[in-house]
mmCIF entry with sequence, helices, sheets and N, C-alpha, C, O atoms, coordinates in Angstrom:
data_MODEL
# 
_entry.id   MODEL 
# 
_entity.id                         1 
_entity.type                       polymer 
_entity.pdbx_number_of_molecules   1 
# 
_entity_poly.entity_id                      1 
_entity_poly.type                           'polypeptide(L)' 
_entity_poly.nstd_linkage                   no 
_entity_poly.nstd_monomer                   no 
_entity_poly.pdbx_seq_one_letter_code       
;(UNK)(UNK)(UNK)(UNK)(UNK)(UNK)(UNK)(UNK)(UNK)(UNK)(UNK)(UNK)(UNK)(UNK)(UNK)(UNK)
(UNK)(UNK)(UNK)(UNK)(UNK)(UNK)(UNK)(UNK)(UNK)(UNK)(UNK)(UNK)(UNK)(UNK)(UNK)(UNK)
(UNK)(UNK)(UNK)(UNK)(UNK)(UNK)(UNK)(UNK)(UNK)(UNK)(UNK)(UNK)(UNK)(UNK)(UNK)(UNK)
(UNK)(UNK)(UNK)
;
_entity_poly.pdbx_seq_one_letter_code_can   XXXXXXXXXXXXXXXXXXXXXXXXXXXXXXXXXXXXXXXXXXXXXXXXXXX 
_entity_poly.pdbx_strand_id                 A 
# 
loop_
_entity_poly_seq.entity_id 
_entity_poly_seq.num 
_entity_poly_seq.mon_id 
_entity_poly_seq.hetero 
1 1  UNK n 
1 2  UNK n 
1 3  UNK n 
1 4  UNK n 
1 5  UNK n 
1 6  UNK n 
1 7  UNK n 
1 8  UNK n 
1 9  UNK n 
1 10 UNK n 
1 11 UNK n 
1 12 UNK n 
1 13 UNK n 
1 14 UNK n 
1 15 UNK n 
1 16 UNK n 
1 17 UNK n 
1 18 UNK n 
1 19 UNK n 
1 20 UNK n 
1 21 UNK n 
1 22 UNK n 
1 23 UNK n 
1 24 UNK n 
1 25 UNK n 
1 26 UNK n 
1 27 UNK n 
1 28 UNK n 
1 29 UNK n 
1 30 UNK n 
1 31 UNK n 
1 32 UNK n 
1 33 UNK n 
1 34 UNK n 
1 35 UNK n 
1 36 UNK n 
1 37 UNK n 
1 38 UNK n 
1 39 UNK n 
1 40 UNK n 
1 41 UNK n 
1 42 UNK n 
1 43 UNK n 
1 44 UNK n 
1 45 UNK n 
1 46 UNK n 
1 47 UNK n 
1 48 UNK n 
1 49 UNK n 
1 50 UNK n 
1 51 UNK n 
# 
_struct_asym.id          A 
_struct_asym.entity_id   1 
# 
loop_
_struct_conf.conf_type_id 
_struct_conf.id 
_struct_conf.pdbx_PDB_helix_id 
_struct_conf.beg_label_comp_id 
_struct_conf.beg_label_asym_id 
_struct_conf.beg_label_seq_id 
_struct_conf.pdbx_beg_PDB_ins_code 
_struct_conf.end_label_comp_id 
_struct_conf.end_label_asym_id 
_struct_conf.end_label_seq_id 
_struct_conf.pdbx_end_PDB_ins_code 
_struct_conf.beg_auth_comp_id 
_struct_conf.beg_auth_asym_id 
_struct_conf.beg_auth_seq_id 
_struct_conf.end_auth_comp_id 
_struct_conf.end_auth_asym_id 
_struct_conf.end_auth_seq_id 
_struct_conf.pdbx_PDB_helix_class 
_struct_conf.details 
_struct_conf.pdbx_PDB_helix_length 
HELX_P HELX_P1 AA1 UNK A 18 ? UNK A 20 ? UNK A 18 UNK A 20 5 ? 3  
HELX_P HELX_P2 AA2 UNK A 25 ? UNK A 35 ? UNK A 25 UNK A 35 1 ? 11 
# 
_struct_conf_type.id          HELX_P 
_struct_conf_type.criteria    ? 
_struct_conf_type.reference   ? 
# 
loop_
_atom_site.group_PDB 
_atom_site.id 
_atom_site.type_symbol 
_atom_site.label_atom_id 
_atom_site.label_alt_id 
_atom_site.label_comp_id 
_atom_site.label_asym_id 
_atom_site.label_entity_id 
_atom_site.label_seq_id 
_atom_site.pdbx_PDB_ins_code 
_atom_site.Cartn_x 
_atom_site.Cartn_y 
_atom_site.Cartn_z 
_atom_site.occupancy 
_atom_site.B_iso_or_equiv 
_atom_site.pdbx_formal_charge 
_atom_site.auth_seq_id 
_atom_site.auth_comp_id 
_atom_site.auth_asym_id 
_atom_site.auth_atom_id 
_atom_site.pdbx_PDB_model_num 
ATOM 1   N N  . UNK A 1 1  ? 215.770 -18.333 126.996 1.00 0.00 ? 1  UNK A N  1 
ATOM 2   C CA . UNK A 1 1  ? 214.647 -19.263 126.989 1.00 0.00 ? 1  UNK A CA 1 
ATOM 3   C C  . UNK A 1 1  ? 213.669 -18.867 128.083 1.00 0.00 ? 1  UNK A C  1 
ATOM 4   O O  . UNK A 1 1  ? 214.048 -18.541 129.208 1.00 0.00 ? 1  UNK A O  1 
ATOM 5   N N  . UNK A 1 2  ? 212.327 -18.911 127.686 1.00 0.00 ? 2  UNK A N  1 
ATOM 6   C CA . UNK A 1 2  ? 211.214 -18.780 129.286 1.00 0.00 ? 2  UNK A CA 1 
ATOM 7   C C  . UNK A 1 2  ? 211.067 -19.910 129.627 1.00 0.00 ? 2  UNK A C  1 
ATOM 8   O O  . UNK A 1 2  ? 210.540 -20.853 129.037 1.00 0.00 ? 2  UNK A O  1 
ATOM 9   N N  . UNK A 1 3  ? 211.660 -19.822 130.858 1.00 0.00 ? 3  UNK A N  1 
ATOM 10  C CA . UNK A 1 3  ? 211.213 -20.912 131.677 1.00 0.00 ? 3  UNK A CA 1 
ATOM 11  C C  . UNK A 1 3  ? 209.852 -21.469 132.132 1.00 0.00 ? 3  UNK A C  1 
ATOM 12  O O  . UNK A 1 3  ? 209.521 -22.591 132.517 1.00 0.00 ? 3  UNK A O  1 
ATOM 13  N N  . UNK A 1 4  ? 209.008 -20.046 131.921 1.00 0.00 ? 4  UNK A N  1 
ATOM 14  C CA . UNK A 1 4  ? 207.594 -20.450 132.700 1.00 0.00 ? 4  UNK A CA 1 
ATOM 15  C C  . UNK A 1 4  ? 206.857 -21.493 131.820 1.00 0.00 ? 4  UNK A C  1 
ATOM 16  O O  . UNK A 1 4  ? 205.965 -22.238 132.225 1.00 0.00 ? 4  UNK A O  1 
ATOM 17  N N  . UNK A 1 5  ? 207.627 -21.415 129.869 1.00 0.00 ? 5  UNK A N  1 
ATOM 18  C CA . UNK A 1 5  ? 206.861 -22.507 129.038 1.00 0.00 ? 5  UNK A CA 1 
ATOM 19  C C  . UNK A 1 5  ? 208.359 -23.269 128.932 1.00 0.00 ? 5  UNK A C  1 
ATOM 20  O O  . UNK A 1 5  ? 209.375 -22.633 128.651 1.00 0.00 ? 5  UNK A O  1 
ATOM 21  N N  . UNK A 1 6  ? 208.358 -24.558 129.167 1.00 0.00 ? 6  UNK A N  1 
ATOM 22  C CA . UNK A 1 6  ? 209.994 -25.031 128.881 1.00 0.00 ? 6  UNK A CA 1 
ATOM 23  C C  . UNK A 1 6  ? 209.394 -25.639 127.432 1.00 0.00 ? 6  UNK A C  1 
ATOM 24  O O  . UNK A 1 6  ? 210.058 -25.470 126.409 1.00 0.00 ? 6  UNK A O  1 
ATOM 25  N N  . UNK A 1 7  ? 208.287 -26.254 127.394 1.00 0.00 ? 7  UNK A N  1 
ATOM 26  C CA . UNK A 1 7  ? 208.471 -26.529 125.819 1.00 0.00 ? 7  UNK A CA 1 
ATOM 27  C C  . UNK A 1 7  ? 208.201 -25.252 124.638 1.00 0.00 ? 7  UNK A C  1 
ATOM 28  O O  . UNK A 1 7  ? 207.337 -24.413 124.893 1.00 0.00 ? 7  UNK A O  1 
ATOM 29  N N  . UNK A 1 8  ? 209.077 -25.157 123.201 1.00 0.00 ? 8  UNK A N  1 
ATOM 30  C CA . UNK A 1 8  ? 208.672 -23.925 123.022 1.00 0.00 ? 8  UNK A CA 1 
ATOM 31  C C  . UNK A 1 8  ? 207.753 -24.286 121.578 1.00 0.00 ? 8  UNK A C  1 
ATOM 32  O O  . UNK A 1 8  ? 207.930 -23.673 120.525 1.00 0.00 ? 8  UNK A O  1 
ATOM 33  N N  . UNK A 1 9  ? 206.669 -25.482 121.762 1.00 0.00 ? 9  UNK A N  1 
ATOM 34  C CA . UNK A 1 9  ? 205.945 -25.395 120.732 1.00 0.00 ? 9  UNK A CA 1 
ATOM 35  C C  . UNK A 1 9  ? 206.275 -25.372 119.257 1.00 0.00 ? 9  UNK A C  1 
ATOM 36  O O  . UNK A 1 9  ? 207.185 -26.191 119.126 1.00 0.00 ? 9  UNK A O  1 
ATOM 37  N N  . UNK A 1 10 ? 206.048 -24.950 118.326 1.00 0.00 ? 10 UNK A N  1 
ATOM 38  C CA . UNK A 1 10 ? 205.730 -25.268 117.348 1.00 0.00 ? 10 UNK A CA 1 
ATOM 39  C C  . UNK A 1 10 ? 206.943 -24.327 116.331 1.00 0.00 ? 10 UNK A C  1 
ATOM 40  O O  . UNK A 1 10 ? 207.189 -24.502 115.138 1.00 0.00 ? 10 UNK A O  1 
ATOM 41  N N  . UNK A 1 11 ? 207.539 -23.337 117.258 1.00 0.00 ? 11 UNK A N  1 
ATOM 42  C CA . UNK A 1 11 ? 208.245 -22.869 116.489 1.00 0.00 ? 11 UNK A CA 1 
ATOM 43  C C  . UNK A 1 11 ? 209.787 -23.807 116.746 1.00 0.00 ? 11 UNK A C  1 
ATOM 44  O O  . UNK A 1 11 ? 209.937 -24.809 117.446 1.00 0.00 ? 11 UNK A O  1 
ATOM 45  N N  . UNK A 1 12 ? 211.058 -22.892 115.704 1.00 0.00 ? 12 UNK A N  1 
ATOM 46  C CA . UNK A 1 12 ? 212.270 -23.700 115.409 1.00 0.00 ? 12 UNK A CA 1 
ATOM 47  C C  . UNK A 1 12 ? 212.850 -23.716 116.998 1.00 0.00 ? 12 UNK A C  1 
ATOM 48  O O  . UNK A 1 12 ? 212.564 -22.922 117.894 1.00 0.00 ? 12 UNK A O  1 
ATOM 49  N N  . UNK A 1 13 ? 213.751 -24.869 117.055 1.00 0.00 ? 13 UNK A N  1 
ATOM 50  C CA . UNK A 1 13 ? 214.856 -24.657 118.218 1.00 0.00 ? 13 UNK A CA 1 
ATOM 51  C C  . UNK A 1 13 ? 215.645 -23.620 118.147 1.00 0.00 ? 13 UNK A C  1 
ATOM 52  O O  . UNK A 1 13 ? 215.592 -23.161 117.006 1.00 0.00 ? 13 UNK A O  1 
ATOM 53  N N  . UNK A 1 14 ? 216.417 -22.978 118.888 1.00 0.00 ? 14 UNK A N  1 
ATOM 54  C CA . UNK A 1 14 ? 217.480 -22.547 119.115 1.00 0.00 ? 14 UNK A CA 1 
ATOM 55  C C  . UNK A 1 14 ? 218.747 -22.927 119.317 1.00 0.00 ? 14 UNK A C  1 
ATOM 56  O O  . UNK A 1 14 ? 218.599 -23.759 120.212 1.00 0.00 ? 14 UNK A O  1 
ATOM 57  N N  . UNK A 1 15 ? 220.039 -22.872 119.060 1.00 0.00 ? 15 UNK A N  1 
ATOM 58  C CA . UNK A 1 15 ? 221.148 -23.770 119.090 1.00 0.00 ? 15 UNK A CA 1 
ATOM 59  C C  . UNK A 1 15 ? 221.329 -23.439 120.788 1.00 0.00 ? 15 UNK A C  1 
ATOM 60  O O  . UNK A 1 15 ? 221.927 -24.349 121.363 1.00 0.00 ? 15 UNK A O  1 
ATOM 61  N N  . UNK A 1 16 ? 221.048 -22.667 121.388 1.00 0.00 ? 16 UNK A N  1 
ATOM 62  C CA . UNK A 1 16 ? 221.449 -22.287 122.680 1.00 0.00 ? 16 UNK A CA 1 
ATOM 63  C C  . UNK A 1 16 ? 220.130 -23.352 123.947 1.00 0.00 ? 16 UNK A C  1 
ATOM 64  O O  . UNK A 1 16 ? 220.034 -23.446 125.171 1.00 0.00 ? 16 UNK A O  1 
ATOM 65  N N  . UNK A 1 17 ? 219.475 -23.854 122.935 1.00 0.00 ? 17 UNK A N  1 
ATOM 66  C CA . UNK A 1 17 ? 218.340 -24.674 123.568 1.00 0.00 ? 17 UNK A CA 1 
ATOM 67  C C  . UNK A 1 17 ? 218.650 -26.630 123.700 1.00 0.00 ? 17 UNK A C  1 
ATOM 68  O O  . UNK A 1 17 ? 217.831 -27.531 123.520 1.00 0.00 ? 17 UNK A O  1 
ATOM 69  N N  . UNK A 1 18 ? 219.804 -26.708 123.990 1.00 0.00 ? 18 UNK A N  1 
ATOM 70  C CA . UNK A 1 18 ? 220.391 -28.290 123.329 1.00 0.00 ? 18 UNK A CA 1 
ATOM 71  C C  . UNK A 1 18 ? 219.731 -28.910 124.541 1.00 0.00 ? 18 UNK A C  1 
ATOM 72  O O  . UNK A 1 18 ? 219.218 -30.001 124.292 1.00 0.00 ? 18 UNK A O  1 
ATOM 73  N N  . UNK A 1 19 ? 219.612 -28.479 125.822 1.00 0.00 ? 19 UNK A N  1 
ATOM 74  C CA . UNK A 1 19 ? 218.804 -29.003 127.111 1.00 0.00 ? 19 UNK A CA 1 
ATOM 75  C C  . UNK A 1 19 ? 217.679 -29.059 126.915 1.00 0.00 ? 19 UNK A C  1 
ATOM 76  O O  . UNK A 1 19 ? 217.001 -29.628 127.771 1.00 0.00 ? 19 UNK A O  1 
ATOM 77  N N  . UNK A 1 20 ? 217.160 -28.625 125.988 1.00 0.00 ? 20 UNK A N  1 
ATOM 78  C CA . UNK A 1 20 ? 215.406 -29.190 125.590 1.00 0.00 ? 20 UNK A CA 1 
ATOM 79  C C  . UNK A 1 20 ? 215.095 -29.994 125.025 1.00 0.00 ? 20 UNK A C  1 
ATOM 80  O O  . UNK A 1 20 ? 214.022 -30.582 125.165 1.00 0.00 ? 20 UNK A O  1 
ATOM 81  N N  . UNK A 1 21 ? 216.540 -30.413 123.680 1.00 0.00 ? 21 UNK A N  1 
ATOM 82  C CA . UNK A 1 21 ? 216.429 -31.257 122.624 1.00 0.00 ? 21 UNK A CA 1 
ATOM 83  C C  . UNK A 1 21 ? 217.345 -32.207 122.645 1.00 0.00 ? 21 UNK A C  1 
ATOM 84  O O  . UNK A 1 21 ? 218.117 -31.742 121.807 1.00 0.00 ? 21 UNK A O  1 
ATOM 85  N N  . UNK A 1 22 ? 217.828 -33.205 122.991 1.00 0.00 ? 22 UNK A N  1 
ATOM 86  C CA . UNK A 1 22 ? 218.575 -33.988 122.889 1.00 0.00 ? 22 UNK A CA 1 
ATOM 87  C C  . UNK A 1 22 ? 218.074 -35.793 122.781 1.00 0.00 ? 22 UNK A C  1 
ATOM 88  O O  . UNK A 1 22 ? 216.900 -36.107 122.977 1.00 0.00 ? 22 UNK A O  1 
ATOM 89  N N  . UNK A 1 23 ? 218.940 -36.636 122.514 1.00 0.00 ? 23 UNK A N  1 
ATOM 90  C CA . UNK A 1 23 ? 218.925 -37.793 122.400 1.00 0.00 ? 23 UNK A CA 1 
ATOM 91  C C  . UNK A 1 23 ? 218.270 -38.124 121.406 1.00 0.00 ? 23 UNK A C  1 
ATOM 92  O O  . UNK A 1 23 ? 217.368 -38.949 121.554 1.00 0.00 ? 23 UNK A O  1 
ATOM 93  N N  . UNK A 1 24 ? 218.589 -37.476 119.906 1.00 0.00 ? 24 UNK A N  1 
ATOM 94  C CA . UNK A 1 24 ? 217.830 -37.129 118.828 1.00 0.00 ? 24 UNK A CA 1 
ATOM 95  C C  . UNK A 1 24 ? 219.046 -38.360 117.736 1.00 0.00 ? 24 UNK A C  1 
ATOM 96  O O  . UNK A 1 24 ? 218.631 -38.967 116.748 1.00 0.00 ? 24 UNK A O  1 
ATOM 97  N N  . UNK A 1 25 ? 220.217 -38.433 118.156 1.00 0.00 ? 25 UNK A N  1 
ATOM 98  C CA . UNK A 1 25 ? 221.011 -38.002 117.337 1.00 0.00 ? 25 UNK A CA 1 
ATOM 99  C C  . UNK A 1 25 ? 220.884 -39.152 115.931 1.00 0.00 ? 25 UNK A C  1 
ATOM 100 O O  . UNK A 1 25 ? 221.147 -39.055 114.733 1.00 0.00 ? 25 UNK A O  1 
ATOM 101 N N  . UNK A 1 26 ? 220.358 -40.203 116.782 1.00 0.00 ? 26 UNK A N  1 
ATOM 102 C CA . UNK A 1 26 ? 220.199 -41.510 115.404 1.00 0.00 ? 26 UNK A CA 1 
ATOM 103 C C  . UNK A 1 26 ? 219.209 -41.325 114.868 1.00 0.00 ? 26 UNK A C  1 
ATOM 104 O O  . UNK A 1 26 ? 219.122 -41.730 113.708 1.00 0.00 ? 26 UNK A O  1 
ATOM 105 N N  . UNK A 1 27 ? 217.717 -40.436 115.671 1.00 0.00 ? 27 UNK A N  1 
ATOM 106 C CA . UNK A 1 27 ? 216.534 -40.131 114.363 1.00 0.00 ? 27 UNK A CA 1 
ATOM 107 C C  . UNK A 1 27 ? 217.077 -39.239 113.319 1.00 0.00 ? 27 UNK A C  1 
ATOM 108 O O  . UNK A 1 27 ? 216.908 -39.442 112.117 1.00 0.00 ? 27 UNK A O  1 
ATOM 109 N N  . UNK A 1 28 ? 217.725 -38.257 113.806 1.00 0.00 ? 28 UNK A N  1 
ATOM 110 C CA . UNK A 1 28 ? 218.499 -37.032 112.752 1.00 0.00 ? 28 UNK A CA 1 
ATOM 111 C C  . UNK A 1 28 ? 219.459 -37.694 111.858 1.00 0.00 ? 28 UNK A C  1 
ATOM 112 O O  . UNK A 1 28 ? 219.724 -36.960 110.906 1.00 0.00 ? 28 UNK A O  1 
ATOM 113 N N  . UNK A 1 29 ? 220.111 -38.891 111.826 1.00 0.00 ? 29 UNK A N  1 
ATOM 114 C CA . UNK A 1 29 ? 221.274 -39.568 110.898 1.00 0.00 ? 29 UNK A CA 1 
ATOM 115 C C  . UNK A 1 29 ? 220.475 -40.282 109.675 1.00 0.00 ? 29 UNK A C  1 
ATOM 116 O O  . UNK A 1 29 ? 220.859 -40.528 108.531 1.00 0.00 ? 29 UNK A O  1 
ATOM 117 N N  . UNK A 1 30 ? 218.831 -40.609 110.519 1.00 0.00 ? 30 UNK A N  1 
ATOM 118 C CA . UNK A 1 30 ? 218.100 -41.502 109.920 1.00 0.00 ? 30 UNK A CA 1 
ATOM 119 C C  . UNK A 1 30 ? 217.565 -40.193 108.364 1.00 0.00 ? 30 UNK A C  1 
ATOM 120 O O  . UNK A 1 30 ? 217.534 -40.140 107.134 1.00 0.00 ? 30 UNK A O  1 
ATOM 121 N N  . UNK A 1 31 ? 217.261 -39.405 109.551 1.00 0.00 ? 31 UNK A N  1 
ATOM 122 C CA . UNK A 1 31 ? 216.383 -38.753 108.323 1.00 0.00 ? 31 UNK A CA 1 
ATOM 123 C C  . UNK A 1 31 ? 217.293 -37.799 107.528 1.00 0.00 ? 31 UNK A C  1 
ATOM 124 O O  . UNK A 1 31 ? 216.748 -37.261 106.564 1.00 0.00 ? 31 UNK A O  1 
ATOM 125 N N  . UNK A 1 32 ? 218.570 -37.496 107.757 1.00 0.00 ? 32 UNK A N  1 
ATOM 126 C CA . UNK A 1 32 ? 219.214 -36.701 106.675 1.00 0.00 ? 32 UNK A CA 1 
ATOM 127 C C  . UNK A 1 32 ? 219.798 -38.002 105.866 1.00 0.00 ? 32 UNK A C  1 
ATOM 128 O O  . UNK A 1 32 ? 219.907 -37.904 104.644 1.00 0.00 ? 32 UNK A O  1 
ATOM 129 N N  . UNK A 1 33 ? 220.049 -38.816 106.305 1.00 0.00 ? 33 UNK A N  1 
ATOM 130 C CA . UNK A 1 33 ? 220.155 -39.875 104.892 1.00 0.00 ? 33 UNK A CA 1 
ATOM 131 C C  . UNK A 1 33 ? 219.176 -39.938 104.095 1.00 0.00 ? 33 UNK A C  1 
ATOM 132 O O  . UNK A 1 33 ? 219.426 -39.902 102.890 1.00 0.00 ? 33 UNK A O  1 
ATOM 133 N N  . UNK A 1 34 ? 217.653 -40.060 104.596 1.00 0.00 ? 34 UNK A N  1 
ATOM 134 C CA . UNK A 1 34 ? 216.657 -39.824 103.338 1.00 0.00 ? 34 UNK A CA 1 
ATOM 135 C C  . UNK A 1 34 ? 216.635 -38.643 103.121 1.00 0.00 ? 34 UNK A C  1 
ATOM 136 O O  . UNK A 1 34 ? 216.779 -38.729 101.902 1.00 0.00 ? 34 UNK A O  1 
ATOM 137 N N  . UNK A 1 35 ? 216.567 -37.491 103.323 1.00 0.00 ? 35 UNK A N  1 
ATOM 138 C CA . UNK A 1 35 ? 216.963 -36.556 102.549 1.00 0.00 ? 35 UNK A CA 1 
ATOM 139 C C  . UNK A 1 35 ? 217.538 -36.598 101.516 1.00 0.00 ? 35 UNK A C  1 
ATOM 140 O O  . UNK A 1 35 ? 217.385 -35.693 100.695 1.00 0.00 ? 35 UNK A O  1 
ATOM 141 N N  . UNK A 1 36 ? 218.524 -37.878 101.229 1.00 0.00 ? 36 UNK A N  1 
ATOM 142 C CA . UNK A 1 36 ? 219.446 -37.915 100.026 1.00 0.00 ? 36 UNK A CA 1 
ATOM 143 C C  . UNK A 1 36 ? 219.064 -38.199 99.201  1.00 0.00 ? 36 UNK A C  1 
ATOM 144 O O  . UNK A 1 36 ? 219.481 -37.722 98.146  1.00 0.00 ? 36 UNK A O  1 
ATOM 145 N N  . UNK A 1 37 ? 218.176 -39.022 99.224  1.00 0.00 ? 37 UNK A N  1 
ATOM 146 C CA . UNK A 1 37 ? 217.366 -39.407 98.098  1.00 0.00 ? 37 UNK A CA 1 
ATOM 147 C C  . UNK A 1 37 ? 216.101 -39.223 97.801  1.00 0.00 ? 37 UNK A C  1 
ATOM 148 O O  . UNK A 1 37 ? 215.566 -39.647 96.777  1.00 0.00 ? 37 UNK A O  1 
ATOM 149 N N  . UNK A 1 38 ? 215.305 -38.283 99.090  1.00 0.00 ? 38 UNK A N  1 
ATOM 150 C CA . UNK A 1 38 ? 213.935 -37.912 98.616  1.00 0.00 ? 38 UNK A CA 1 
ATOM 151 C C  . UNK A 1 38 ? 213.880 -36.368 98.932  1.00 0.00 ? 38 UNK A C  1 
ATOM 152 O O  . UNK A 1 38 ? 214.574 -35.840 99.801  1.00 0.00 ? 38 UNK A O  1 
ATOM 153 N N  . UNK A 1 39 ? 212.862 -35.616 98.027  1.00 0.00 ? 39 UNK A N  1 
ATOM 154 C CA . UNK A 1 39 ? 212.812 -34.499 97.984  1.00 0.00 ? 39 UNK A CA 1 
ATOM 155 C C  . UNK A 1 39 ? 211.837 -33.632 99.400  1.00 0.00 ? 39 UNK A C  1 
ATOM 156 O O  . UNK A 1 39 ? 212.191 -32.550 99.871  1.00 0.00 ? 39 UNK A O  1 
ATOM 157 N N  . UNK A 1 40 ? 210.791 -34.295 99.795  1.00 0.00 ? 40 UNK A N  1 
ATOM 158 C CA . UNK A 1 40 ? 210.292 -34.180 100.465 1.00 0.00 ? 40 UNK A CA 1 
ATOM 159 C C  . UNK A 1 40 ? 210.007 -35.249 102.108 1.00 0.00 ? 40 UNK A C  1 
ATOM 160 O O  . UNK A 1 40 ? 209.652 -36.426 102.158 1.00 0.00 ? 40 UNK A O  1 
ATOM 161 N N  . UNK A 1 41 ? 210.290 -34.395 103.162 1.00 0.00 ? 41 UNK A N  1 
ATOM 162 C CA . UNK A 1 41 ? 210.199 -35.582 104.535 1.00 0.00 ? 41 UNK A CA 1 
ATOM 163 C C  . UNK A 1 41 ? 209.482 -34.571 105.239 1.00 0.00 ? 41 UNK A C  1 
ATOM 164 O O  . UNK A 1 41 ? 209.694 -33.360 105.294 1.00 0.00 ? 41 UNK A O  1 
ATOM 165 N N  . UNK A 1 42 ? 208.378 -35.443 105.899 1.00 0.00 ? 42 UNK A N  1 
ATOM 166 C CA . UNK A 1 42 ? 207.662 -34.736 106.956 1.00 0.00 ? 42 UNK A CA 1 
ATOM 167 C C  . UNK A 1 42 ? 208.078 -35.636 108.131 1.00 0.00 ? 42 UNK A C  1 
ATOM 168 O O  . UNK A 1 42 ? 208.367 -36.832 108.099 1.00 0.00 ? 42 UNK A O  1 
ATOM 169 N N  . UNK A 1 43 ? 208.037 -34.690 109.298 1.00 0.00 ? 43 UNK A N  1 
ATOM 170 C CA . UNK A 1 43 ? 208.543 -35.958 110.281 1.00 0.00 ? 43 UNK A CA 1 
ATOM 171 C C  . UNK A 1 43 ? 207.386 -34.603 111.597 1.00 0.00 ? 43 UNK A C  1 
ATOM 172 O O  . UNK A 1 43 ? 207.431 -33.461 112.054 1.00 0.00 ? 43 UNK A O  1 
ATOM 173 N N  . UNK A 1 44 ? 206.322 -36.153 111.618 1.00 0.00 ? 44 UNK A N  1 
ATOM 174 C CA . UNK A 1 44 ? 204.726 -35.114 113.158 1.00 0.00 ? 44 UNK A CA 1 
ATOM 175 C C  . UNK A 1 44 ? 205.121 -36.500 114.313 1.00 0.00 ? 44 UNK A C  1 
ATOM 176 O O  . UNK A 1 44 ? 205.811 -37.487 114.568 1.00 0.00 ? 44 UNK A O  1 
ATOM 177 N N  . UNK A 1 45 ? 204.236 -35.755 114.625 1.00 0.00 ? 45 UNK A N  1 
ATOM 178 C CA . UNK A 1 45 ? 204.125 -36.642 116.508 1.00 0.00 ? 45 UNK A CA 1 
ATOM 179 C C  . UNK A 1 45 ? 203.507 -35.667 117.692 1.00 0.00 ? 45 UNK A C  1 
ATOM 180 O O  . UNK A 1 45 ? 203.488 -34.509 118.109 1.00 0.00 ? 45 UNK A O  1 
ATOM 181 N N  . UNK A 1 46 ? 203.274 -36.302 117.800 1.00 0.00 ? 46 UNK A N  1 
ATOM 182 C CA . UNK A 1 46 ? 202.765 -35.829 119.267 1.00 0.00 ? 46 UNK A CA 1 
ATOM 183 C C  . UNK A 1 46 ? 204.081 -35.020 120.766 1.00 0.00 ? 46 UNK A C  1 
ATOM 184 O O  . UNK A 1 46 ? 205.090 -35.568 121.207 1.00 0.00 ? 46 UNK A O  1 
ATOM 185 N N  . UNK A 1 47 ? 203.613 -33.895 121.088 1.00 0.00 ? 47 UNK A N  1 
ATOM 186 C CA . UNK A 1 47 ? 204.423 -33.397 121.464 1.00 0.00 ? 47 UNK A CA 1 
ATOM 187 C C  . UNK A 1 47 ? 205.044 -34.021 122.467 1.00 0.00 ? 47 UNK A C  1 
ATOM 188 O O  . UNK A 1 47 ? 204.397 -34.310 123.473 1.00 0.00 ? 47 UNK A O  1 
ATOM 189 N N  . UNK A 1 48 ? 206.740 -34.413 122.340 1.00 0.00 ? 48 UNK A N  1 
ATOM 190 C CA . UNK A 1 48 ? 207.218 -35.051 123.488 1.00 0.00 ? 48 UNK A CA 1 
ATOM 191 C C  . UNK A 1 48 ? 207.662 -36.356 122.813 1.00 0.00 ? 48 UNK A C  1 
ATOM 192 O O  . UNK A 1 48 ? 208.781 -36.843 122.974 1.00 0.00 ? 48 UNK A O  1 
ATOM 193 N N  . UNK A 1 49 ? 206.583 -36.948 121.951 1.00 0.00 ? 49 UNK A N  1 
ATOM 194 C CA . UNK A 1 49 ? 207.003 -37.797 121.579 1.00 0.00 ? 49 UNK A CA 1 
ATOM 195 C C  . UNK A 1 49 ? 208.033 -38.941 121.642 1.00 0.00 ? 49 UNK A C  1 
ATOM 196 O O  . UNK A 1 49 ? 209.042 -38.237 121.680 1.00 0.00 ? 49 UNK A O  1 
ATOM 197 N N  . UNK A 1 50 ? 208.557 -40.370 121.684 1.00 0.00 ? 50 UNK A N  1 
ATOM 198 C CA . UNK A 1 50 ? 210.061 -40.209 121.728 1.00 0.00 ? 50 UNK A CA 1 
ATOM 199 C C  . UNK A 1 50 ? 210.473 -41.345 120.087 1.00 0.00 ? 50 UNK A C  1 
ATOM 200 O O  . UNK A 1 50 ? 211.470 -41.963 119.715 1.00 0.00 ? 50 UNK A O  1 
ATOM 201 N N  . UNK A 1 51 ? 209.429 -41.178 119.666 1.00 0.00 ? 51 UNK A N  1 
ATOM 202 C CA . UNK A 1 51 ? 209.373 -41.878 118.278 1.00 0.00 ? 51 UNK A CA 1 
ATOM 203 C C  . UNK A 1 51 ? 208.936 -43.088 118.230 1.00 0.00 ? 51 UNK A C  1 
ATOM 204 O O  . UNK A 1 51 ? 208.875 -43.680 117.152 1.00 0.00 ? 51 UNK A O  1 
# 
């Protein structure tokens, strides 16, 4: 990871990046349940966001 940018923008996480991303875990339960029943989910915000 570069430290000099700790956020890494717009591209995917890395599994080795869990210290950047965390305390996700009930938006992620939320939205792979709709996944189940819809074909398409966009999920934007503002960077940092906390929902």
């Amino acid at each position: 990871m570069n430290h000099e940018f700790p956020l890494p923008g717009l591209r995917p996480f890395e599994r080795d990046e869990t210290d950047i991303f965390f305390d996700r875990e009930d938006h992620t339960e939320q939205l792979l349940e709709k996944l189940g029943y819809v074909r398409f989910l966009a999920v934007v915000g503002s960077s940092g966001c906390r929902g």
